[in-house]
N, C-alpha and C positions, 0 to 999 in steps of 0.2 A: 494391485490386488494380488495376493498368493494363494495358490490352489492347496488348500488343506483336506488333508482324506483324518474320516474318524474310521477305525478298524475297530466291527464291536464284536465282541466272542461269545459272551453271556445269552443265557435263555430270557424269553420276554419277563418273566416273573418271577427274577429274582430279587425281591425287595426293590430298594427304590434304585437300583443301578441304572433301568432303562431309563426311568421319568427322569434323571440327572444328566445321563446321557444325552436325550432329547433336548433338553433344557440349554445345556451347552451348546450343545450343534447350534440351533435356532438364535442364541446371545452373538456364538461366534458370525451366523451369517450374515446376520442382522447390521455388522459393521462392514458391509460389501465385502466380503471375501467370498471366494471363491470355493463352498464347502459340498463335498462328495465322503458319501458312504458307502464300505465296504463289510459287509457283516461275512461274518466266518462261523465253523463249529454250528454250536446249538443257537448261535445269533441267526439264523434264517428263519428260525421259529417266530421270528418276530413277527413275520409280517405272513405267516399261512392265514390261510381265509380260516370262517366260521370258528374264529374262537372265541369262547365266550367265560372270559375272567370274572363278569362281574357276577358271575355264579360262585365265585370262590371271595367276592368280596375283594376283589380285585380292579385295577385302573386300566381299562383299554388302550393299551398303548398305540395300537395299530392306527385308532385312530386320529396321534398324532403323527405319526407316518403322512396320513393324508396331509395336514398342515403345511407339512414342511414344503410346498412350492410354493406358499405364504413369503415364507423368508427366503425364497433364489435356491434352495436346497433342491435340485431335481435330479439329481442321477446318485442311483442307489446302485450298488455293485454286489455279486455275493459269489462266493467262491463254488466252482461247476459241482466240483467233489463233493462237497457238507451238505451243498442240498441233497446230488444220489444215495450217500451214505445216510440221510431220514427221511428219506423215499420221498422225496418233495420235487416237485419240478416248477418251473416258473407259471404253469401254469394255477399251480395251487398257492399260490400267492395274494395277496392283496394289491399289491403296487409293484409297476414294470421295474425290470430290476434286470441291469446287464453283466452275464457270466462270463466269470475269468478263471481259467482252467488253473490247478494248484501251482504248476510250473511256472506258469505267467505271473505269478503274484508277484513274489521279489521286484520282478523288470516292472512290473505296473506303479510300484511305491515311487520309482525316479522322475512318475506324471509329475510329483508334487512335490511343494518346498517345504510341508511341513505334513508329517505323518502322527496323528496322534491315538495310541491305543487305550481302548478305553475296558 
């Protein structure tokens, strides 16, 4: 089994990048691997509470977030800095999510055999 990290950058509602994104992760885990997420930048938007896209005629993504302990996907990661830089904290989240300080990032990619950004 290899431990694959997805590294996502992108805001939740940018076109279909998330639901592709999503879609992957869950194929990939789905073949017993070992998959963890790390969202970066405006990728932490993914998962704040109380959003509501389907006002804009939009696909809640968030609540395929919840899904993913469906397929083994259960540790979500997000960088300390991107959340304080859009004044978010774990607490304004939807799903527990554990913080890795910007300096730690580099040293945290060698957890895994295969790093893919999406």
């Amino acid at each position: 089994m290899k431990k694959i990290l997805f590294v996502l950058r992108k805001p939740p509602h940018s076109g279909a990048y998330t639901q592709e994104m999503l879609d992957i992760i869950m194929t990939v885990a789905a073949f017993d691997q070992e998959v963890s997420i790390l969202l970066l930048d405006n990728a932490v938007f993914q998962l704040k509470k109380q959003q509501t896209p389907e006002n804009a005629g939009l696909k809640d993504t968030a609540a395929i977030f919840k899904a993913l302990p469906l397929y083994n996907v259960k540790t979500i990661y997000t960088e300390t800095e991107s959340l304080q830089e859009r004044g978010l904290t774990v607490d304004s989240l939807s799903e527990a999510v554990i913080k890795i300080p910007r300096n730690k990032v580099g040293k945290f990619f060698k957890h895994f055999d295969l790093v893919l950004p999406g």
